[in-house]
N, CA, C and O atoms as a MOPAC input file, in Angstrom:
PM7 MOZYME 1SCF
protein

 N     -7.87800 1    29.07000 1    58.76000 1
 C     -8.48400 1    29.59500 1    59.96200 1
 C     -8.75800 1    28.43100 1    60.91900 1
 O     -9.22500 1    27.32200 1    60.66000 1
 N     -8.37300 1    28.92400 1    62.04000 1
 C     -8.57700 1    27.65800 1    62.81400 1
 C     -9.45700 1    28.10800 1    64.30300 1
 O     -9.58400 1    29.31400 1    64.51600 1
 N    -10.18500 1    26.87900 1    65.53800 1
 C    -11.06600 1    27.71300 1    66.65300 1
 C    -10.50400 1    28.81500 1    67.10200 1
 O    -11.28600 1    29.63200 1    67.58800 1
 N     -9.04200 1    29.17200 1    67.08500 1
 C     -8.40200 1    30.15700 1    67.61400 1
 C     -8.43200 1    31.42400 1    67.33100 1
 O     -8.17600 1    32.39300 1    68.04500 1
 N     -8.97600 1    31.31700 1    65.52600 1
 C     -8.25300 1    32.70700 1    64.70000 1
 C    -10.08300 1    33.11800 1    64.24100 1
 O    -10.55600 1    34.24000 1    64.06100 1
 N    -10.64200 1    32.05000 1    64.17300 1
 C    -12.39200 1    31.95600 1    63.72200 1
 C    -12.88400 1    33.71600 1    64.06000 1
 O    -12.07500 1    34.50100 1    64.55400 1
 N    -13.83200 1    33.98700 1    63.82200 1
 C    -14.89300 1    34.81400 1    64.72400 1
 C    -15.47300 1    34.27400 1    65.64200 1
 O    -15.65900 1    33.13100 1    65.22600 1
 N    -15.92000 1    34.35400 1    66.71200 1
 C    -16.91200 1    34.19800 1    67.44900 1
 C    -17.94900 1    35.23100 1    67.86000 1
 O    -17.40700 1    36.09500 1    68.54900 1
 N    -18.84500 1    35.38200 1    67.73700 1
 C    -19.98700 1    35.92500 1    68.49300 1
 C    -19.57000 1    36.38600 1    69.80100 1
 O    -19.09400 1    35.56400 1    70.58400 1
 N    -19.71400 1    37.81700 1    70.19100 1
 C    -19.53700 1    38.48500 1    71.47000 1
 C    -20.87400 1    39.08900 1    72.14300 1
 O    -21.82500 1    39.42500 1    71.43700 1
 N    -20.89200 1    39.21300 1    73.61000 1
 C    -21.41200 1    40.18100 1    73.80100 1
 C    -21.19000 1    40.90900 1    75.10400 1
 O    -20.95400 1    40.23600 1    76.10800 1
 N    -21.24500 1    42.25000 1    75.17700 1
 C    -20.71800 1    43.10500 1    76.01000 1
 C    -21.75500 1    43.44200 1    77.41700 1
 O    -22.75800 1    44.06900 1    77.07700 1
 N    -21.71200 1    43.25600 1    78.33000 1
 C    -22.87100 1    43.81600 1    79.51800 1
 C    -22.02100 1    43.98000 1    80.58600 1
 O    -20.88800 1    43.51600 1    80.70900 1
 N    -22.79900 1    44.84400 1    81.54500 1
 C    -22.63300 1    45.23300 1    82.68200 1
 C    -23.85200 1    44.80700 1    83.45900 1
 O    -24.96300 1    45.08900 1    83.01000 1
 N    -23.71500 1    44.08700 1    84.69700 1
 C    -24.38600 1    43.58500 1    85.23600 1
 C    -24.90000 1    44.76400 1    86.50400 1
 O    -23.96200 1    45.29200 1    87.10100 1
 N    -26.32500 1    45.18700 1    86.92700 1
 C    -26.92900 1    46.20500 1    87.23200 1
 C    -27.22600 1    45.53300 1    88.60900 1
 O    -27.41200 1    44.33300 1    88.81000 1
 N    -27.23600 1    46.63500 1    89.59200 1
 C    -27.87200 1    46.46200 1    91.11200 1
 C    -28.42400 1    47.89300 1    91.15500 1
 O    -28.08700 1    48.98300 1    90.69300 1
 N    -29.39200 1    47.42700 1    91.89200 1
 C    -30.32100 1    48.98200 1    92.00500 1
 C    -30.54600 1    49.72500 1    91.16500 1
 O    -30.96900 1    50.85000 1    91.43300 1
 N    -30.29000 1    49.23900 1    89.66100 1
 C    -30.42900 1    50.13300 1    88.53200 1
 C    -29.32300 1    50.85500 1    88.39700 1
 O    -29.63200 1    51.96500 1    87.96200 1
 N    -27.63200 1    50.69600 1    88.64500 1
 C    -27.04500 1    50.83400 1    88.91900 1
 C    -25.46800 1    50.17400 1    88.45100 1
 O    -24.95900 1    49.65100 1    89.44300 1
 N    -24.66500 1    50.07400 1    87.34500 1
 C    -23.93200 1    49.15000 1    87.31300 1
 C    -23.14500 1    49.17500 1    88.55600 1
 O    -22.71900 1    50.22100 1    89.04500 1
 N    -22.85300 1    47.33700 1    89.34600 1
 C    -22.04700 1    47.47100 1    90.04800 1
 C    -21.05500 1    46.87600 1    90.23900 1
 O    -20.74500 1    46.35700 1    91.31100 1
 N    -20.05700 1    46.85900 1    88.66000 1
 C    -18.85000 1    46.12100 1    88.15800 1
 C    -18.71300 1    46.72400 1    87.56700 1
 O    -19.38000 1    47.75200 1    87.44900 1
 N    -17.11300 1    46.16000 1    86.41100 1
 C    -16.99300 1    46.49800 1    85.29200 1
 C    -17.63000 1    45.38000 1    84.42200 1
 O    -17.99300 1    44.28100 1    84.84200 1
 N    -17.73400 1    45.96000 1    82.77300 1
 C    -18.07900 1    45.38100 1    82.62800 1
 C    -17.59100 1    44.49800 1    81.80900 1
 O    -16.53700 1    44.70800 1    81.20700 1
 N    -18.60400 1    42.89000 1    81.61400 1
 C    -17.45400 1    41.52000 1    81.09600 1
 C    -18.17100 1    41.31500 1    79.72700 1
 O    -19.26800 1    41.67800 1    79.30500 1
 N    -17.34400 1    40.73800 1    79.29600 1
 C    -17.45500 1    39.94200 1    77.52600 1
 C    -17.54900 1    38.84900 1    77.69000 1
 O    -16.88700 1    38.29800 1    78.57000 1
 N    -18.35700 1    38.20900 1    76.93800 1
 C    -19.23500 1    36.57600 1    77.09300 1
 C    -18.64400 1    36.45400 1    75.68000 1
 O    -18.69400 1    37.38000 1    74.87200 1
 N    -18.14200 1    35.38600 1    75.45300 1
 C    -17.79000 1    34.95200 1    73.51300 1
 C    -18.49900 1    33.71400 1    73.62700 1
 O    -19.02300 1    33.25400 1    74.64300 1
 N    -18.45800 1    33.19700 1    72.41500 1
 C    -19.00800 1    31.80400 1    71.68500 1
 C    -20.26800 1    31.29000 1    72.61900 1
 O    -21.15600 1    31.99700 1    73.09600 1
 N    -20.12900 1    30.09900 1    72.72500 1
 C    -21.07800 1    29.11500 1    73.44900 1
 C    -21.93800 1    30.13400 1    74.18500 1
 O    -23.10800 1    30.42700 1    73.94200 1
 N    -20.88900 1    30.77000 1    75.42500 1
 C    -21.38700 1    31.27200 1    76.63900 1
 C    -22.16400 1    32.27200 1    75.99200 1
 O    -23.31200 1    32.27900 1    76.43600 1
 N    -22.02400 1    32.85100 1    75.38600 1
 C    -22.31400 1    34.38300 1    74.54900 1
 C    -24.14900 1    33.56500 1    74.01700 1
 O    -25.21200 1    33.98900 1    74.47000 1
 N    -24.07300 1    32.81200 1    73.37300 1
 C    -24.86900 1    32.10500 1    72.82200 1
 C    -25.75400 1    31.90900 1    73.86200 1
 O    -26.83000 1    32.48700 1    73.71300 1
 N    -25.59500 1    31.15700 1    75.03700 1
 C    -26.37000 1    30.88500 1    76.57200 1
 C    -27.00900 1    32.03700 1    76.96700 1
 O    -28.17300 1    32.14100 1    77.35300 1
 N    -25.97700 1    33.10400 1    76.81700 1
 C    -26.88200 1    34.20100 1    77.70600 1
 C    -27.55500 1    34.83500 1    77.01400 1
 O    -28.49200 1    35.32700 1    77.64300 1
 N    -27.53900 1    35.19300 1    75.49900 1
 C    -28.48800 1    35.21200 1    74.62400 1
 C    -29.87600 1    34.49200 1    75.07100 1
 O    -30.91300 1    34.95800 1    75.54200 1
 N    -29.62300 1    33.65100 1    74.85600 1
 C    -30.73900 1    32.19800 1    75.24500 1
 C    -31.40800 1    32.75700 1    76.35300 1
 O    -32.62500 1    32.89200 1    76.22900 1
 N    -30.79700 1    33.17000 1    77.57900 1
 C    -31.46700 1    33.20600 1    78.81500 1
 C    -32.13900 1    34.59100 1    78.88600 1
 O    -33.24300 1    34.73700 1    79.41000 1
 N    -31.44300 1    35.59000 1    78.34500 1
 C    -32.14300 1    36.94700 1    77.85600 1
 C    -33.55700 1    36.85500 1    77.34000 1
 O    -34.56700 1    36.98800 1    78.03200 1
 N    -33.50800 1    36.57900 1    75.87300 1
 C    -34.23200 1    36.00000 1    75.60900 1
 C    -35.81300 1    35.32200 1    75.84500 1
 O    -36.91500 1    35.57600 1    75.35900 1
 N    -35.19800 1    34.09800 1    77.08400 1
 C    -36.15900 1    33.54700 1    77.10600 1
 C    -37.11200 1    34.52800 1    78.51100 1
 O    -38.33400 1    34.37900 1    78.53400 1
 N    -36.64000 1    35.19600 1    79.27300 1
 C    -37.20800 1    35.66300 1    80.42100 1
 C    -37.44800 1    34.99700 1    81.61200 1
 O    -36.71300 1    34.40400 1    82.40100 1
 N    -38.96000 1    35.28500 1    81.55900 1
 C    -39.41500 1    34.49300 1    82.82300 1
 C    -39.64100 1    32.87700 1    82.56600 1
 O    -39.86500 1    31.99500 1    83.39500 1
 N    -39.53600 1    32.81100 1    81.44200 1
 C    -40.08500 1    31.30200 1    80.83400 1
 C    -38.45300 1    30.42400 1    81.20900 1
 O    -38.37900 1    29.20100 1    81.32900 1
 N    -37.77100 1    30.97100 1    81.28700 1
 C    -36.30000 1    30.48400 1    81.32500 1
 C    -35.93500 1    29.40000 1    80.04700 1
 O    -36.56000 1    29.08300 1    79.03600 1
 N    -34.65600 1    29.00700 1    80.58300 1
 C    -34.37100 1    27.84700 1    79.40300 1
 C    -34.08700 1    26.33700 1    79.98800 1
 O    -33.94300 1    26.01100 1    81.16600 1
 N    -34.04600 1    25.45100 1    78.72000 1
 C    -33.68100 1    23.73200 1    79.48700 1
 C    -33.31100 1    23.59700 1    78.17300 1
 O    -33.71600 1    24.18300 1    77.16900 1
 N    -32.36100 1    22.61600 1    78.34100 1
 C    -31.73300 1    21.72900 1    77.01000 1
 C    -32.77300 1    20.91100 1    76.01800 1
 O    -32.47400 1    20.58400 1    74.87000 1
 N    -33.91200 1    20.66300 1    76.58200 1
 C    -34.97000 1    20.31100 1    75.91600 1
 C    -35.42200 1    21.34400 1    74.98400 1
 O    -36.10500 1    20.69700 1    74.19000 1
 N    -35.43900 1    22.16100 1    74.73400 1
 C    -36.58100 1    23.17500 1    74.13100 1
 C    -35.31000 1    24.23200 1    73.28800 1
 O    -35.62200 1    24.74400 1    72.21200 1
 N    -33.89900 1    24.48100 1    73.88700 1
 C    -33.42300 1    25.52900 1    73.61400 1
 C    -31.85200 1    24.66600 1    73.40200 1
 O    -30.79900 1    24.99700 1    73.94600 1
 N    -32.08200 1    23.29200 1    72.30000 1
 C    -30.83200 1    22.42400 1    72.87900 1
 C    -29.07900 1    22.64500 1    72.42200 1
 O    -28.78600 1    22.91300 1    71.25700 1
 N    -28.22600 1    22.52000 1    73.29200 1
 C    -27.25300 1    23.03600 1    73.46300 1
 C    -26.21500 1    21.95500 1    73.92400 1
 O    -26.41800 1    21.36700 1    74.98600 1
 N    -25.22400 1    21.70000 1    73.24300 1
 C    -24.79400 1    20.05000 1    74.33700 1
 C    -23.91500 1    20.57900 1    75.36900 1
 O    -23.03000 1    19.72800 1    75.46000 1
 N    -23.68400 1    21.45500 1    76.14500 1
 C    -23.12000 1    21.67500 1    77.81300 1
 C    -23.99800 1    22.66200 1    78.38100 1
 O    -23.42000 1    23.64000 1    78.85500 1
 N    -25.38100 1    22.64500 1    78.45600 1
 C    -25.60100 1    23.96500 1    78.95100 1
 C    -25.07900 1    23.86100 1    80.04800 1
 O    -24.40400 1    24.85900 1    80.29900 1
 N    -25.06700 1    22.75600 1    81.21000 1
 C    -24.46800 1    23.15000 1    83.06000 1
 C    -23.21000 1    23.71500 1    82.72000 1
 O    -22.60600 1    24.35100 1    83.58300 1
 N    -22.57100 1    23.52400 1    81.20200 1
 C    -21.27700 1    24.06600 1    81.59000 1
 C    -21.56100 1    25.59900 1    81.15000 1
 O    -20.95600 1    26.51900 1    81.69900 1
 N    -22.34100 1    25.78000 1    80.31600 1
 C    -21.91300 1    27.22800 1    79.98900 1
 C    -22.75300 1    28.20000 1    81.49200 1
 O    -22.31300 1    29.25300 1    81.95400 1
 N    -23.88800 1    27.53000 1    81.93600 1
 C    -24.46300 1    28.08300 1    82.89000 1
 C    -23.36700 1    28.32700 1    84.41500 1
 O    -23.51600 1    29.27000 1    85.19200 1
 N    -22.29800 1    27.23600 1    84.56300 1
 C    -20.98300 1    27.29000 1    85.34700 1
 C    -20.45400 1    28.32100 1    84.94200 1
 O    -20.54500 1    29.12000 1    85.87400 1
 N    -19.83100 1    28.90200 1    83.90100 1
 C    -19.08100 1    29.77600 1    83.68300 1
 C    -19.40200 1    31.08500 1    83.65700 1
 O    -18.62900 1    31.99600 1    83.95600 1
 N    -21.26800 1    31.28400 1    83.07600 1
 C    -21.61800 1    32.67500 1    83.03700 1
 C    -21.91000 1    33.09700 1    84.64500 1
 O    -22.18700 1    34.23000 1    85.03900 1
 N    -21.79100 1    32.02700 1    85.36500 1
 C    -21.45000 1    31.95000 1    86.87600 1
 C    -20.44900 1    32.58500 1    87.44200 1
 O    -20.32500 1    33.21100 1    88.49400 1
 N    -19.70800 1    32.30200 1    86.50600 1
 C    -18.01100 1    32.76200 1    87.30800 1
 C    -17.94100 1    34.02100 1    86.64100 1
 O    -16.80400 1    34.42900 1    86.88000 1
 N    -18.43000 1    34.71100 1    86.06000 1
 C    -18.80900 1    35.96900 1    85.47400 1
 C    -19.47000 1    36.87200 1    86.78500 1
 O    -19.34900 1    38.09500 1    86.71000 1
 N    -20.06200 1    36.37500 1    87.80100 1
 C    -21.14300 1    37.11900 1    88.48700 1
 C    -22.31700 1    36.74000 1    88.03400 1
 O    -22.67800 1    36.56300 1    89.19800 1
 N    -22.97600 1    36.53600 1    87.60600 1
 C    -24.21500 1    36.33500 1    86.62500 1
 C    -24.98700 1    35.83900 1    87.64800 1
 O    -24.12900 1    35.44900 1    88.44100 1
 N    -26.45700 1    35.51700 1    88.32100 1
 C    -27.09000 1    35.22900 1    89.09300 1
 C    -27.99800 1    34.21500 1    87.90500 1
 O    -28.85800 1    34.80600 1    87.25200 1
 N    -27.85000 1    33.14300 1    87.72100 1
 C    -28.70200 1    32.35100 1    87.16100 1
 C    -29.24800 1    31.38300 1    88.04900 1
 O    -28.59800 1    30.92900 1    88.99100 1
 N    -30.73100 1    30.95800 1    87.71600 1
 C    -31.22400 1    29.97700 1    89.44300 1
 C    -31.63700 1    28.62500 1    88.38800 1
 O    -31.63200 1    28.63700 1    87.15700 1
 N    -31.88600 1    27.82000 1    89.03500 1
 C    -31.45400 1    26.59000 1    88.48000 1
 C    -32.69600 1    25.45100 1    88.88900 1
 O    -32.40600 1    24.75700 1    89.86400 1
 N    -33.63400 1    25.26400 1    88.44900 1
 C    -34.77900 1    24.19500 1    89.10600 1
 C    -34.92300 1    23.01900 1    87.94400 1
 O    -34.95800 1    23.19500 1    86.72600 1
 N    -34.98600 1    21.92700 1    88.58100 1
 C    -34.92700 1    20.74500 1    87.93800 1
 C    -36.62700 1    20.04100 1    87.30200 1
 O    -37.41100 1    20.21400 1    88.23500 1
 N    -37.02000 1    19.68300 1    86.67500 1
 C    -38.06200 1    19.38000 1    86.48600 1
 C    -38.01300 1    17.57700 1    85.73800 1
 O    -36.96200 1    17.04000 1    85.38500 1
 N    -39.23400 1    16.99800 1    85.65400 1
 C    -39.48100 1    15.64500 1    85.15400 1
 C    -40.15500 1    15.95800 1    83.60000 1
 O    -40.87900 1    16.92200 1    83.35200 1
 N    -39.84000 1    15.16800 1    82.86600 1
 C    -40.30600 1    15.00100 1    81.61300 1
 C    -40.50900 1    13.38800 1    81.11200 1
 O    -39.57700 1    12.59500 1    81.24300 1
 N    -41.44200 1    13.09200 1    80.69100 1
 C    -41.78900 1    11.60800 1    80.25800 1
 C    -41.02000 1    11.46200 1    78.59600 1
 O    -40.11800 1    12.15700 1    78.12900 1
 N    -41.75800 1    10.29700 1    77.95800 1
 C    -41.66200 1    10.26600 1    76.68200 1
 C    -40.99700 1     9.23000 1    76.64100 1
 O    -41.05000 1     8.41600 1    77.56300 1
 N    -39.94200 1     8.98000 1    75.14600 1
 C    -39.10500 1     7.63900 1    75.22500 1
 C    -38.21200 1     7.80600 1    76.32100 1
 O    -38.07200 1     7.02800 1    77.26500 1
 N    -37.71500 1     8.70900 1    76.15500 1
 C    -37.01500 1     8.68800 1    77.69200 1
 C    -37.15500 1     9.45200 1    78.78000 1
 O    -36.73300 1    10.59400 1    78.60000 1
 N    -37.56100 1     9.25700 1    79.76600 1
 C    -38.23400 1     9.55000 1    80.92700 1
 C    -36.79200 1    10.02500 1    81.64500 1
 O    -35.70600 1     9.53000 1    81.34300 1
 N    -37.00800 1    11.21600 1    82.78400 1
 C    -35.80700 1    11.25200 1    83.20200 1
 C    -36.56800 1    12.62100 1    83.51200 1
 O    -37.75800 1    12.91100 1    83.38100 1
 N    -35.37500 1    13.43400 1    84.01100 1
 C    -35.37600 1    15.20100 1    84.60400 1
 C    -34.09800 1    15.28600 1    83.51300 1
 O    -33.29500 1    14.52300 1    82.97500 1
 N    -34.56500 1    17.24900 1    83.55200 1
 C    -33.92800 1    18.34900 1    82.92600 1
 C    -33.94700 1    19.51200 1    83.87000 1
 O    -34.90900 1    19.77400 1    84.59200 1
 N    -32.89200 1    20.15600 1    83.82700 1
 C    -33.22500 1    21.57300 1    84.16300 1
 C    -33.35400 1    22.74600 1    83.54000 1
 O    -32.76100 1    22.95800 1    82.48200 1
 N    -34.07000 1    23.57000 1    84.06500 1
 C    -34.29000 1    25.10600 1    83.73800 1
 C    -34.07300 1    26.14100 1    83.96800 1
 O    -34.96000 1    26.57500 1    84.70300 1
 N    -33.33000 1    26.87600 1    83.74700 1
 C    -32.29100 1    27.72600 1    83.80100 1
 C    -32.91300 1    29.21400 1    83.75100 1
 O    -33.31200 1    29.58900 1    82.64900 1
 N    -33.04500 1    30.20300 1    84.98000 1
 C    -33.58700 1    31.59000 1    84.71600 1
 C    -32.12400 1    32.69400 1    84.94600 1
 O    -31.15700 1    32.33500 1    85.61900 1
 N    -32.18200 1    33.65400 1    84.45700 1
 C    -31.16600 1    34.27800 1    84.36600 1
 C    -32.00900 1    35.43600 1    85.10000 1
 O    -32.97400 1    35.95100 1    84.53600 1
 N    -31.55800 1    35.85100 1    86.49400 1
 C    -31.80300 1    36.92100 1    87.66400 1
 C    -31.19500 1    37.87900 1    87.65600 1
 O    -31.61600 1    38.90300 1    88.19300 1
 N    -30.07400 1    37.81200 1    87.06300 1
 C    -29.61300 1    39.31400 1    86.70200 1
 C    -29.99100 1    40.23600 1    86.05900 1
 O    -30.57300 1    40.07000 1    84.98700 1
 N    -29.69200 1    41.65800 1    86.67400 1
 C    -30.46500 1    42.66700 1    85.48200 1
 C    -29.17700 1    43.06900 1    84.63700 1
 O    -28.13800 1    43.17100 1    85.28900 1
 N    -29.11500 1    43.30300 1    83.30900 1
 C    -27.77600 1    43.33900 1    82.14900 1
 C    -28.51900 1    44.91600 1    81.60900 1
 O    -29.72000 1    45.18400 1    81.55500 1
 N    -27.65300 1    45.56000 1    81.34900 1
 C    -27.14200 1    46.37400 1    80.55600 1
 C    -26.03800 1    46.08100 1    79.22300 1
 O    -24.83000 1    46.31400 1    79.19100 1
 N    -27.08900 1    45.37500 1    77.94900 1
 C    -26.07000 1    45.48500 1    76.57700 1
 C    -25.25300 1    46.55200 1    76.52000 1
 O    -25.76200 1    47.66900 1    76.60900 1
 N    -24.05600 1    46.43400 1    76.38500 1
 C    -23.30300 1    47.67800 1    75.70900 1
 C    -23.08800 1    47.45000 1    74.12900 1
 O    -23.23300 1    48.38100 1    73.33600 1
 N    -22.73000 1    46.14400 1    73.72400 1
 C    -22.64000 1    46.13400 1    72.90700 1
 C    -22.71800 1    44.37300 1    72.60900 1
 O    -22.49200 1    43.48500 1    73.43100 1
 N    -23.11300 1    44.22500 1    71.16300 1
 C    -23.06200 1    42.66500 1    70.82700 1
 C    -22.72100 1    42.73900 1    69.12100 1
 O    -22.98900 1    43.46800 1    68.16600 1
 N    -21.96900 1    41.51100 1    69.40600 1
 C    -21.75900 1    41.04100 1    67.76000 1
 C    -22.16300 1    40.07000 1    67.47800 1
 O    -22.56300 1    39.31200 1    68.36200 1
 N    -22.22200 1    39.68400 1    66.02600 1
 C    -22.24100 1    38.49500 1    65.96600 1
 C    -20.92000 1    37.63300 1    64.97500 1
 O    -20.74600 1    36.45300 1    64.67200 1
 N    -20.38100 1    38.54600 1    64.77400 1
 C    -18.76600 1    37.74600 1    64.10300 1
 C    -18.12700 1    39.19700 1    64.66100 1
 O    -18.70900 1    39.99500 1    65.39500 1
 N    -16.68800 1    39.32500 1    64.07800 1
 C    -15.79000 1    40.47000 1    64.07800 1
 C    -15.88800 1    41.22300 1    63.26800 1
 O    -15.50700 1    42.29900 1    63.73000 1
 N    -16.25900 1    41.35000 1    62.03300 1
 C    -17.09000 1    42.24300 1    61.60000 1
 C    -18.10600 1    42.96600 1    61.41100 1
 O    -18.12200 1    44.10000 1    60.93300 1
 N    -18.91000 1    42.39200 1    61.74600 1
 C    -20.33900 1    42.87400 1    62.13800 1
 C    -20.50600 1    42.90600 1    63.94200 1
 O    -19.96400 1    42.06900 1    64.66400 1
 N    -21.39200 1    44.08600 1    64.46900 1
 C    -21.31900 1    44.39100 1    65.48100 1
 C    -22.90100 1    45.53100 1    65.54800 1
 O    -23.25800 1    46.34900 1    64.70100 1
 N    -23.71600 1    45.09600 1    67.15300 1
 C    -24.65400 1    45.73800 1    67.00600 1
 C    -24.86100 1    46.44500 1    68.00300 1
 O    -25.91500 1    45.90800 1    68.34100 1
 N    -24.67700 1    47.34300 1    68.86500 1
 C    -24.71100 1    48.62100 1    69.73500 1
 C    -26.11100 1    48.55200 1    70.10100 1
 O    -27.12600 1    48.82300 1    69.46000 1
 N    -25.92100 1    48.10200 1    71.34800 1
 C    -27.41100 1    47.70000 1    72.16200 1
 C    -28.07000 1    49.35000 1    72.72200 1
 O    -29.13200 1    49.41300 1    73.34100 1

């Protein structure tokens, strides 16, 4: 089995306006699938690579982008051994699960 043939983790949504789907709807796999989990999830508290760590979140947050996805993006400071900024990631979209897995055999009907 190789990354190609593996399982990955899916999940199914339709992204909502006015309470309303107003697309069809898209499939998130692996990483990304994993991110928007994460951002579900976390709510209003949102997410940062600090707390919820992930090694590309800008990338997976880029792509659930190119999905439609409305995620907002604010940078913050953190001290410690290493001093520096992170960002935090809120997910503004309203989702409708249709469905999620977590391999190809197993599958959970939101």
């Amino acid at each position: 089995m190789n990354n190609y043939t593996k399982p990955r983790p899916s999940i199914r949504v339709k992204i909502l306006g006015s309470g309303t789907a107003n697309q069809l709807p898209i499939t998130v796999v692996g990483r990304e699938c994993w991110a928007l989990r994460q951002l579900m999830a976390a709510g209003d508290a949102g997410c940062t690579p600090i707390d919820q760590p992930g090694p590309r979140w800008s990338h997976y947050v880029w792509k659930l982008r190119s999905y439609g996805l409305m995620i907002e993006t604010e940078h913050e400071k953190h001290d410690g051994a290493y001093p520096g900024h992170h960002a935090r990631y809120f997910l503004r979209s309203d989702l409708e699960v249709i469905e999620a897995t977590d391999d190809v055999n197993a599958s959970v009907a939101a």
